[in-house]
C-alpha positions as CSV (number, residue, x, y, z in Angstrom):
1,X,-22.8,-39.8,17.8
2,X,-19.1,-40.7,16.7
3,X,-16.2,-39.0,19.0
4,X,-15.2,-35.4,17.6
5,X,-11.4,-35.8,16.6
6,X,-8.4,-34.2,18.5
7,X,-7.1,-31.3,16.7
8,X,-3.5,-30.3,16.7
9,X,-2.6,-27.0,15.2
10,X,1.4,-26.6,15.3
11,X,2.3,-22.6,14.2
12,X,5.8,-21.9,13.9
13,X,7.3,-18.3,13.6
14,X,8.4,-16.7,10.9
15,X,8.9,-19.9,8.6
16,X,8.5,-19.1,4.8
17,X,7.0,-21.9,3.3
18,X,10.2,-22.5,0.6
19,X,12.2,-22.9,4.0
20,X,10.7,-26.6,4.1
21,X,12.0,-29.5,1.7
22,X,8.5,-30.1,0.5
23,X,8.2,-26.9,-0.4
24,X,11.3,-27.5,-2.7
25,X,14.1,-26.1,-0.7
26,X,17.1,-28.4,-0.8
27,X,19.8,-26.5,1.6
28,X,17.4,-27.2,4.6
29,X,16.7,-30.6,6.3
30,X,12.8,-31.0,7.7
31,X,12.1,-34.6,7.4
32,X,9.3,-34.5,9.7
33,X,7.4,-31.8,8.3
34,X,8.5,-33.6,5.0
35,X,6.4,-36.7,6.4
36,X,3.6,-34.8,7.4
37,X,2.8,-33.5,3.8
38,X,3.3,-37.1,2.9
39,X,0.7,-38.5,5.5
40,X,-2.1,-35.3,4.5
41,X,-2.5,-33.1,2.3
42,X,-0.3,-30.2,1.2
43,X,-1.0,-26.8,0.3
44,X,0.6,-24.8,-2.2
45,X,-0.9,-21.3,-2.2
46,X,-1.7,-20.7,1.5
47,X,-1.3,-17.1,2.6
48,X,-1.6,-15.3,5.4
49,X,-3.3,-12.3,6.1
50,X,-0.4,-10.0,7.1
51,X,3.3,-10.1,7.4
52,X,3.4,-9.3,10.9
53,X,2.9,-12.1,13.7
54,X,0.1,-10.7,15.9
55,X,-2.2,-10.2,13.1
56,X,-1.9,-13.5,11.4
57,X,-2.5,-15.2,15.1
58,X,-5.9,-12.7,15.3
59,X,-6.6,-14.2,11.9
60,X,-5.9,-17.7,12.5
61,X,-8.1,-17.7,16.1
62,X,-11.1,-15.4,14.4
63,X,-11.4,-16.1,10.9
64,X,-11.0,-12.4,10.7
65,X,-8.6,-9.9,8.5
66,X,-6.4,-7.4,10.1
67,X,-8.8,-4.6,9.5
68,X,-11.6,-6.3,11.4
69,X,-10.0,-7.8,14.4
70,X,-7.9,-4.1,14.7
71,X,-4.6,-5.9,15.2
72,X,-2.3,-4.2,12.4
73,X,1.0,-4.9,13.5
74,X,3.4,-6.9,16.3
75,X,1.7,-6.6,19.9
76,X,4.6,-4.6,22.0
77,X,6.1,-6.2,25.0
78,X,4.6,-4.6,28.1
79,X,8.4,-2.6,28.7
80,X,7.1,-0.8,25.3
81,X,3.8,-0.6,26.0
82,X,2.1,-1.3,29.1
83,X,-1.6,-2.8,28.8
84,X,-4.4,-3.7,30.8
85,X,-4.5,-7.2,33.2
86,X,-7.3,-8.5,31.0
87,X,-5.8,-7.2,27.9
88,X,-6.6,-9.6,25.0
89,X,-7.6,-8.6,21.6
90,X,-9.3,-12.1,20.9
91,X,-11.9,-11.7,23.6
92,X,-14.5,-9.7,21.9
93,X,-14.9,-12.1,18.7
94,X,-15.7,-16.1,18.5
95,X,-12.5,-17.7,18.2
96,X,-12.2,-21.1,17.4
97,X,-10.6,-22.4,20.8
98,X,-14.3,-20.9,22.4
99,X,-16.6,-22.7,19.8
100,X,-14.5,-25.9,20.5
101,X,-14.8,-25.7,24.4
102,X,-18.3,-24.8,23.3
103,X,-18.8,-27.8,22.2
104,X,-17.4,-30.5,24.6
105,X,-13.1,-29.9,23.8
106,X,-10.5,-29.5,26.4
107,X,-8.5,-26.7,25.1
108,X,-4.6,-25.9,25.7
109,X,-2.5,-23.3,24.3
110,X,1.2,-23.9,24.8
111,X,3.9,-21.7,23.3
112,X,3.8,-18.0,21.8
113,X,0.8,-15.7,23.0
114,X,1.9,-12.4,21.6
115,X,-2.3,-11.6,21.6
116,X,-2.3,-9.1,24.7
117,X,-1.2,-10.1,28.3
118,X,0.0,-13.9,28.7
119,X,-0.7,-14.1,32.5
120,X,-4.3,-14.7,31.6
121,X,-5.8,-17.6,29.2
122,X,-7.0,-16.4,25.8
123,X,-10.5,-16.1,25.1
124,X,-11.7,-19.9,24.6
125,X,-8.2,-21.5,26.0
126,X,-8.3,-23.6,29.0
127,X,-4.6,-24.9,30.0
128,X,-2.2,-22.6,29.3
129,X,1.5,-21.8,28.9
130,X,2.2,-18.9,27.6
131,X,5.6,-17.4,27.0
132,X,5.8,-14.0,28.8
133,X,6.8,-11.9,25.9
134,X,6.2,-11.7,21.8
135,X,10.0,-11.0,20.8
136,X,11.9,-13.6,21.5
137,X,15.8,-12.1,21.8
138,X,17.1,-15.6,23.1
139,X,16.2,-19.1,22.6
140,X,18.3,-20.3,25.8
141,X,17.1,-18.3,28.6
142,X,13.5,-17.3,28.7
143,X,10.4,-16.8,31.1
144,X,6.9,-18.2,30.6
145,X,3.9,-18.7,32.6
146,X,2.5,-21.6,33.9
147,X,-0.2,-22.9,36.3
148,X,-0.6,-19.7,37.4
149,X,2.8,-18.4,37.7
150,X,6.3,-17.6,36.2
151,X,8.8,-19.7,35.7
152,X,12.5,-19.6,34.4
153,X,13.4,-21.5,31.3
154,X,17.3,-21.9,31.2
155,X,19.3,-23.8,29.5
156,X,17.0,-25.2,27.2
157,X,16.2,-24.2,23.6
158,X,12.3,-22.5,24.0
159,X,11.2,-24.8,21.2
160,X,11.9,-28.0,22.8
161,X,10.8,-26.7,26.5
162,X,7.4,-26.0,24.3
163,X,7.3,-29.5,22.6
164,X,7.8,-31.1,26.1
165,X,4.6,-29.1,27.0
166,X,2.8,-30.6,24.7
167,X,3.5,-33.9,25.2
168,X,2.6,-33.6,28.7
169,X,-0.7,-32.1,27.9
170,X,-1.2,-35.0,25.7
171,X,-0.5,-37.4,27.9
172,X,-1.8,-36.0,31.2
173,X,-5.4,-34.9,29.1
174,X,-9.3,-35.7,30.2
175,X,-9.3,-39.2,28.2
176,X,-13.2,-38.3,28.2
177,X,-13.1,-35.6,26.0
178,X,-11.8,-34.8,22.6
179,X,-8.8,-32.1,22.9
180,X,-7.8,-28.4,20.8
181,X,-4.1,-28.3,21.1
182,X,-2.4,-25.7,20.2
183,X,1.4,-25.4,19.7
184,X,2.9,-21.9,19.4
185,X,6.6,-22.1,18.4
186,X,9.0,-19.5,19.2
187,X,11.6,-21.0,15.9
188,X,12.8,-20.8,13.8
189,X,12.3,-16.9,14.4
190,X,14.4,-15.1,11.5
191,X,15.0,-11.5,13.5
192,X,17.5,-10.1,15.3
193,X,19.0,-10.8,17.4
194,X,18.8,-15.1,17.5
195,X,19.8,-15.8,14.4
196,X,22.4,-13.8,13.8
197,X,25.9,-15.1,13.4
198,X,26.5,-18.4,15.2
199,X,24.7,-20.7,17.5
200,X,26.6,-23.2,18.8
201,X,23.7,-24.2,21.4
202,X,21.4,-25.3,18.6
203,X,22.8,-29.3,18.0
204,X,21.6,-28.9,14.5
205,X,24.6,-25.7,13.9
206,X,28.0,-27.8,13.2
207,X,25.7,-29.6,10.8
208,X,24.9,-26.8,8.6
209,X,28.5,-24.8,9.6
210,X,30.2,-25.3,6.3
211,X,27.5,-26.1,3.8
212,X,27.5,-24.3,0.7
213,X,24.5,-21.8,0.3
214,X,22.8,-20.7,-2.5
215,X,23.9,-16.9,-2.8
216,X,20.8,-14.1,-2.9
217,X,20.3,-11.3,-4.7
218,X,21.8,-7.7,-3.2
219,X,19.7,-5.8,-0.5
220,X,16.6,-4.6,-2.7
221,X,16.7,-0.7,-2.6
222,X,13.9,-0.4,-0.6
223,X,15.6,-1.8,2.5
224,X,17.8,0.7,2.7
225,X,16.4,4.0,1.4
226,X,13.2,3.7,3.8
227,X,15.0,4.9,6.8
228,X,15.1,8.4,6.9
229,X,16.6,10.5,9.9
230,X,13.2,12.8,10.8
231,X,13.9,16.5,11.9
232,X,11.5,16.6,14.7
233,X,12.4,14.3,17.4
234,X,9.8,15.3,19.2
235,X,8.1,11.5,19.0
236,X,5.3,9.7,19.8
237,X,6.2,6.5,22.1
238,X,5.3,4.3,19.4
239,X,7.1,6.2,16.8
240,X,10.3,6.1,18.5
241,X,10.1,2.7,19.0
242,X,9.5,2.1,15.4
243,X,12.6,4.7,14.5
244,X,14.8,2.9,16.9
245,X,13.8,-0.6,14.8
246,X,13.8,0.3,11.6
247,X,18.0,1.7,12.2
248,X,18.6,-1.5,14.4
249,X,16.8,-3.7,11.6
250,X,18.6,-1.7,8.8
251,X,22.2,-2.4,10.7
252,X,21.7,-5.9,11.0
253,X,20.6,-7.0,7.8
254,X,23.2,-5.0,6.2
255,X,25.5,-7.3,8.3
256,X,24.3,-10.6,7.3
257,X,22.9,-10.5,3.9
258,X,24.3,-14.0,2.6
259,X,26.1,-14.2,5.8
260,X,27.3,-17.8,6.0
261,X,27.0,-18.1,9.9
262,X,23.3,-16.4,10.0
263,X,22.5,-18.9,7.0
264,X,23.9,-22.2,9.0
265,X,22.1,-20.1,12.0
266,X,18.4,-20.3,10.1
267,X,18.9,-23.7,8.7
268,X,19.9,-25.3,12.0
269,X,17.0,-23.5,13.6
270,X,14.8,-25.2,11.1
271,X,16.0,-28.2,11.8
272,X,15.3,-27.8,15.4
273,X,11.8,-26.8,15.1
274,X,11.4,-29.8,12.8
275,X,12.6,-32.4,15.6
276,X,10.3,-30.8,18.1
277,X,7.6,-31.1,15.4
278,X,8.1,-35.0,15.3
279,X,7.9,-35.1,19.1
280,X,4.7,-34.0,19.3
281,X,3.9,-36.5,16.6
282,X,5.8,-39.6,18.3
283,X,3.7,-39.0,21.3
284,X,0.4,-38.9,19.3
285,X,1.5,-42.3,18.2
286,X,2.5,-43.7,21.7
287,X,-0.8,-42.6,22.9
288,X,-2.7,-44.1,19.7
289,X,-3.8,-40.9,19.4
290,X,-2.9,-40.6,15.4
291,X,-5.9,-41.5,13.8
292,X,-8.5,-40.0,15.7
293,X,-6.7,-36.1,15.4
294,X,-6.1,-33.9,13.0
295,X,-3.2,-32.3,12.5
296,X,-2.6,-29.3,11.4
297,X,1.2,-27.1,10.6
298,X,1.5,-23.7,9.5
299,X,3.1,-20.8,10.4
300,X,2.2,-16.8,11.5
301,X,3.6,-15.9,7.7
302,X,7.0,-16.4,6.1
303,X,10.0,-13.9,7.0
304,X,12.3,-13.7,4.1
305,X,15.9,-13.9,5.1
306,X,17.2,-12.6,2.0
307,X,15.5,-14.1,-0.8
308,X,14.6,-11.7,-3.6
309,X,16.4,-9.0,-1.5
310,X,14.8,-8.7,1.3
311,X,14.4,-9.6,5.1
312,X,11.9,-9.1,8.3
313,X,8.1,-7.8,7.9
314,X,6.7,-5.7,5.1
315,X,6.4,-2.1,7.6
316,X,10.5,-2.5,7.5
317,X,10.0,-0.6,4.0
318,X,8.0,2.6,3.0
319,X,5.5,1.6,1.2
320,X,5.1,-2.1,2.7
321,X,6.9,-4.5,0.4
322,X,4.2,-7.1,-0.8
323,X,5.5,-10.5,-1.7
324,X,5.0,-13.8,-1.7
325,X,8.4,-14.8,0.4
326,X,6.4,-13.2,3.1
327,X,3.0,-13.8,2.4
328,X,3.0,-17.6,1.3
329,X,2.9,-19.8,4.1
330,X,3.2,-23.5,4.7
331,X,0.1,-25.2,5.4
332,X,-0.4,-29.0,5.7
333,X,-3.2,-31.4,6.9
334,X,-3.4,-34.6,7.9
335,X,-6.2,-36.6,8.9
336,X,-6.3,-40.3,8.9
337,X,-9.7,-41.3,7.1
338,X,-10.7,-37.1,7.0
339,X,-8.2,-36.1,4.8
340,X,-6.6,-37.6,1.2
341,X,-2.5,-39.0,1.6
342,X,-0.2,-37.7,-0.5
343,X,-2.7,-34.7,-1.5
344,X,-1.2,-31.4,-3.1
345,X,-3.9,-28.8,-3.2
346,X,-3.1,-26.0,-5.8
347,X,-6.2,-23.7,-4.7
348,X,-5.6,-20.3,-3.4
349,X,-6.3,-20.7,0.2
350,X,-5.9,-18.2,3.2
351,X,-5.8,-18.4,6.9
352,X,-8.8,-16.9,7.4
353,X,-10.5,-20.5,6.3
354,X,-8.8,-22.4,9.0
355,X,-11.6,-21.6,11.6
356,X,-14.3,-22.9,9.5
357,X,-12.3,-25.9,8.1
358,X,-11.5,-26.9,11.6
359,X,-15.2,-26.8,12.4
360,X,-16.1,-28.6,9.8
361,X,-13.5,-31.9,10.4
362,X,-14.9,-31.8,13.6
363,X,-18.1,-31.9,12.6
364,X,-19.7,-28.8,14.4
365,X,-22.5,-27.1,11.9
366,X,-24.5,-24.0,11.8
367,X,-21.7,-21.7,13.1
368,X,-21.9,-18.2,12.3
369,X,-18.5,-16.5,12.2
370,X,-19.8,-13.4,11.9
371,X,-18.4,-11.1,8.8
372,X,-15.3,-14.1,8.4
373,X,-14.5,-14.4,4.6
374,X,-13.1,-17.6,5.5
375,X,-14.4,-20.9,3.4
376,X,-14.1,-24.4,4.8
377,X,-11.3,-26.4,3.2
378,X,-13.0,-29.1,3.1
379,X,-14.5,-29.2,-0.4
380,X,-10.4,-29.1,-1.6
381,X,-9.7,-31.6,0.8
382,X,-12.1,-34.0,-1.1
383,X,-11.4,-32.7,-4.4
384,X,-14.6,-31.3,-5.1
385,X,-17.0,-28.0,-5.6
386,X,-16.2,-24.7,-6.7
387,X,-13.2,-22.7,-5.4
388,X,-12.7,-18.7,-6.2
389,X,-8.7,-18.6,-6.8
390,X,-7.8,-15.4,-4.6
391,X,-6.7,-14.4,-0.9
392,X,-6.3,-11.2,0.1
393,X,-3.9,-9.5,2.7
394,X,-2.9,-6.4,4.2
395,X,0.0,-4.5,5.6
396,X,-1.6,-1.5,7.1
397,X,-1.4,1.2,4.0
398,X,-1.4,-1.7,2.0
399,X,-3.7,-3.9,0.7
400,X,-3.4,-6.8,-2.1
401,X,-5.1,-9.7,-3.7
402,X,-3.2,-13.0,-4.9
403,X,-4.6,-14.9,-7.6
404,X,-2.9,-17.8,-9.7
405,X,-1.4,-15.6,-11.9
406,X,-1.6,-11.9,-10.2
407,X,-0.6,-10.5,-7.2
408,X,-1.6,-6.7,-7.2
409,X,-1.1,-4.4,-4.2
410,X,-3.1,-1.1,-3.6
411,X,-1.2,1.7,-1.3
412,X,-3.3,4.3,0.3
413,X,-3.8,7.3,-1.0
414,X,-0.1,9.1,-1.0
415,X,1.9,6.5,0.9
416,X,3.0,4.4,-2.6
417,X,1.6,3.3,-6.2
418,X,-0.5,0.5,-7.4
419,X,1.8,-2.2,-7.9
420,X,1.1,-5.6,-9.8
421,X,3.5,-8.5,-11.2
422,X,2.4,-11.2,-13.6
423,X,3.2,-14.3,-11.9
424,X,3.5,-16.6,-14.8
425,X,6.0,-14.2,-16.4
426,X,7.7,-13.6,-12.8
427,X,7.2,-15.9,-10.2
428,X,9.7,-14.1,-8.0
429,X,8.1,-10.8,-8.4
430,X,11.1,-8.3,-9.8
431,X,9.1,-6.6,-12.7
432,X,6.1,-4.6,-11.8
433,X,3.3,-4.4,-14.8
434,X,1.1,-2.1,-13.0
435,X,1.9,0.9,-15.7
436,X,2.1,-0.9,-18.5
437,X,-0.9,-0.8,-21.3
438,X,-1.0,-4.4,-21.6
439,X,-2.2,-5.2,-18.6
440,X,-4.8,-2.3,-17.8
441,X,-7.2,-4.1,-17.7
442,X,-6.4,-6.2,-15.6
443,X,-4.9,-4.0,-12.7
444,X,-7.8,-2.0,-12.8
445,X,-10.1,-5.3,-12.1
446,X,-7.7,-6.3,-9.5
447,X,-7.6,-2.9,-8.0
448,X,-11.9,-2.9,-8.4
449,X,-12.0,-6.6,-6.3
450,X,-9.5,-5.5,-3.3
451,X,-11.9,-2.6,-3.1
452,X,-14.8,-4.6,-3.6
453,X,-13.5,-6.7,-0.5
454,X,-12.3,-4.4,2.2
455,X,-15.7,-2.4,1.4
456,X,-17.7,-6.1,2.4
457,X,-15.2,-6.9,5.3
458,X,-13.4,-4.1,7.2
459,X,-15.0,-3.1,10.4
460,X,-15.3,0.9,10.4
461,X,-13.7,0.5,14.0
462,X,-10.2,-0.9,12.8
463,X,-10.5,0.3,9.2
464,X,-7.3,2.4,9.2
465,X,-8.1,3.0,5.2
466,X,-11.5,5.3,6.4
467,X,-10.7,6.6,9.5
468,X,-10.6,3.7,11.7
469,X,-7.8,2.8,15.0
470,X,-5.7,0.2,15.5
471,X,-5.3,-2.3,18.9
472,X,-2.1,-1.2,21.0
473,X,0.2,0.3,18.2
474,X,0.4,0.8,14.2
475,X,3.9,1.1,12.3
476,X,2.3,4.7,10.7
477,X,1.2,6.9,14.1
478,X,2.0,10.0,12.7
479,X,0.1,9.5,8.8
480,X,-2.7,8.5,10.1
481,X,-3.0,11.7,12.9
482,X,-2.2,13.9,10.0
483,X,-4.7,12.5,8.0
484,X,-8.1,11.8,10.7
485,X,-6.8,14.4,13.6
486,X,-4.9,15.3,16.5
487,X,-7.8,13.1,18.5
488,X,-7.2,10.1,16.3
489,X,-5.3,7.5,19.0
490,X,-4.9,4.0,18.8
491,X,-6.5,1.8,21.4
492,X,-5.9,-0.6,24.7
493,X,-9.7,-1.2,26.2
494,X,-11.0,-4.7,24.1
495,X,-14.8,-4.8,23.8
496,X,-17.2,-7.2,25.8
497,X,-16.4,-10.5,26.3
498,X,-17.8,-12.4,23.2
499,X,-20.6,-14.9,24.2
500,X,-23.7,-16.9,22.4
């Protein structure tokens, strides 16, 4: 039997897909990501499955949607939250790092964790570095941990110091076994408080310092009327930490919406993350590695930084705003004799279909990933077979389906209205159709298949719609003990260890 190929999967953080010049943006410089759509194939309607790291991670490791893996919302840091040694919310499903051990890979994760506690490999994951927390608040001075310990990262950006990981691992791998390798970037990031204002570290900044950017439109209401001072401060942990964001996050966006600094900030951050992109590639190359892996680049999901209005993850607002400058996602493949050049795939496609795509470049068969709605890839890939247009997401009390031309988004009961915008009409999403006669119909077959879905997939266990909990925290503590009990707690203790 032919050698299984080497699998690269670079994930970068919070990098809307029209942040990238294929994607169309023009203000931004990524000619190595550029070059990688070139050498594979593209795709133009990827999405993830939330807007919030953790969950999209879950996703991209299980093949599973938020409300079956239970992660709903950003892991806290262990000062937030303390959890258990063993704490990882991967461990009790297949992920696709254990079916590729499984079957003869050395695997490596190298980079952002954010999936429980980093001092331990994830469920399938071999070599391991790890950065020790899931917020990064500076790119210049961090901690991660590696062969078995912690060690201080200074003076380098965390990107790079993650790129020159990789390329170890790469060079220093068992040349008798195909390799999983996958690259967690901490960039270009998007939050508070790294790209805010200036940063004259990054050697990308003075490029960017003075260029003229495109102006967005003004704060969307929603930003701003969603914070509301509560009257009893007597506060769950988690609620106080979500208070406390939601003012900080207000503050800061407030600040640098269209701020000329913050926007040199993000484009120079994208830039970075671009070089360290090509690294990893150069030393495929110099190891005549290139044509026997596959390469794969995404990201967790987009963070706007202020296009259409808005900026950070969908909770920041009540109800969850639902978009596509969150929810579309780069996502590019390249394969050398797997996978067309110069491909653009127009196909709604979601992360939940990179497990079994990966299996099936690889050529592994016959895996069950049990109650995944993911669909292997490869059928677009080669231009063939039947492909249902739609991917659906969530946002905790929100839950939506994106079609070619729909994207509707269903609010549970009391926490927001049906909304719905005709994206042939308008792309961009301002005008929501979701009351208007014309298009009845419609919402109310859009409404019927998100129903239709969660009712198939969600896990009773993590089905915060019906009753359901939540791994670590949820953005809405105090909704959901109003609405299931004063018993109703979210949860640290991950089931068994998943095994064949």
């Amino acid at each position: 039997m032919a050698r299984r190929p080497n699998i690269v999967m670079l994930v970068t953080d919070n990098q809307s897909a029209d942040s990238l010049g294929c994607y169309g943006n023009t203000e931004h410089e990524t000619p190595r990501i550029d070059r990688l759509a070139r050498e594979g194939t593209q795709f133009l309607r990827a999405f993830s499955t939330s807007g919030l790291c953790s969950p999209t991670r879950a996703s991209i490791l299980t093949g599973l949607m938020p409300s079956q893996h239970g992660v709903h919302i950003a892991m806290p840091d262990d000062d937030v939250l303390p959890k258990p040694a063993d704490y990882d919310v991967t461990r009790e499903f297949r992920t696709l790092p254990y079916e590729l051990r499984k079957h003869g890979y050395a695997t490596a994760m190298v980079g952002k964790w954010h999936l429980g506690n980093h001092r331990q490999p994830g469920h399938g994951f071999d070599h391991w570095v790890a950065f020790t927390k899931g917020h990064t608040t500076d790119f210049y001075d961090n901690e991660v941990f590696r062969d078995g310990r912690t060690e201080r990262v200074t003076g380098t950006h965390i990107v790079d110091y993650f790129s020159e990981q990789a390329v170890d691992f790469i060079r220093d791998r068992d040349r008798d076994r195909p390799f999983f390798l996958q690259v967690n970037y901490d960039g270009p990031y998007v939050l508070p408080p790294t790209v805010v204002g200036a940063d004259r570290r990054n050697p990308f900044f003075e490029r960017f310092e003075h260029q003229s950017f495109r102006p967005f439109p003004p704060l969307d209401d929603r930003m701003i009327r969603s914070v509301v001072v509560p009257f009893d401060f007597d506060l769950d942990p988690a609620e106080e930490y979500t208070l406390a964001s939601a003012f900080n996050n207000l503050w800061w966006t407030v600040r640098v919406h269209n701020d000329q600094m913050t926007r040199a900030n993000i484009a120079a951050q994208n830039a970075l993350v671009d070089r360290a992109i090509g690294t990893v590639l150069d030393a495929l190359e110099a190891e005549g590695l290139a044509d026997d892996t596959v390469v794969v680049m995404t990201t967790d999901q987009g963070n706007p930084y202020g296009q259409r209005g808005l900026w950070g993850h969908p909770p920041w607002t009540d109800p969850p705003f639902v978009h596509d400058v969150t929810y579309r996602v780069p996502l590019l493949v390249r394969a050398p004799g797997r996978v067309p050049v110069q491909r653009v795939v127009d196909s709604v496609v979601s992360h939940c279909d990179l497990f079994p795509t990966l299996l099936d470049l690889a050529g592994i068969d016959a895996v069950d990933i049990a109650d995944s709605p993911g669909r292997s890839l490869v059928p677009l890939l080669a231009g063939s077979g039947d492909w249902v247009d739609e991917a659906f997401f969530e946002a905790e009390t929100a839950r939506a389906i994106r079609t070619r031309e729909y994207l509707c988004t269903r609010h549970l009961d009391g926490t927001g209205a049906t909304e719905c915008y005709d994206l042939v009409a308008d792309p961009e999403q301002w005008v929501d159709v979701a009351d208007d006669p014309r298009y009845a119909t419609v919402v109310s077959d859009l409404c019927a298949r998100i129903d239709a879905f969660f009712a198939t997939h969600a896990d009773p266990r993590y089905d915060l719609w019906n009753g359901g909990t939540g791994q670590a925290m949820v953005s809405r503590y105090r909704l959901y003990k109003e609405r299931y009990g004063k018993e109703w707690e979210v949860t640290t203790k991950v089931g068994p260890t998943f095994s064949d």
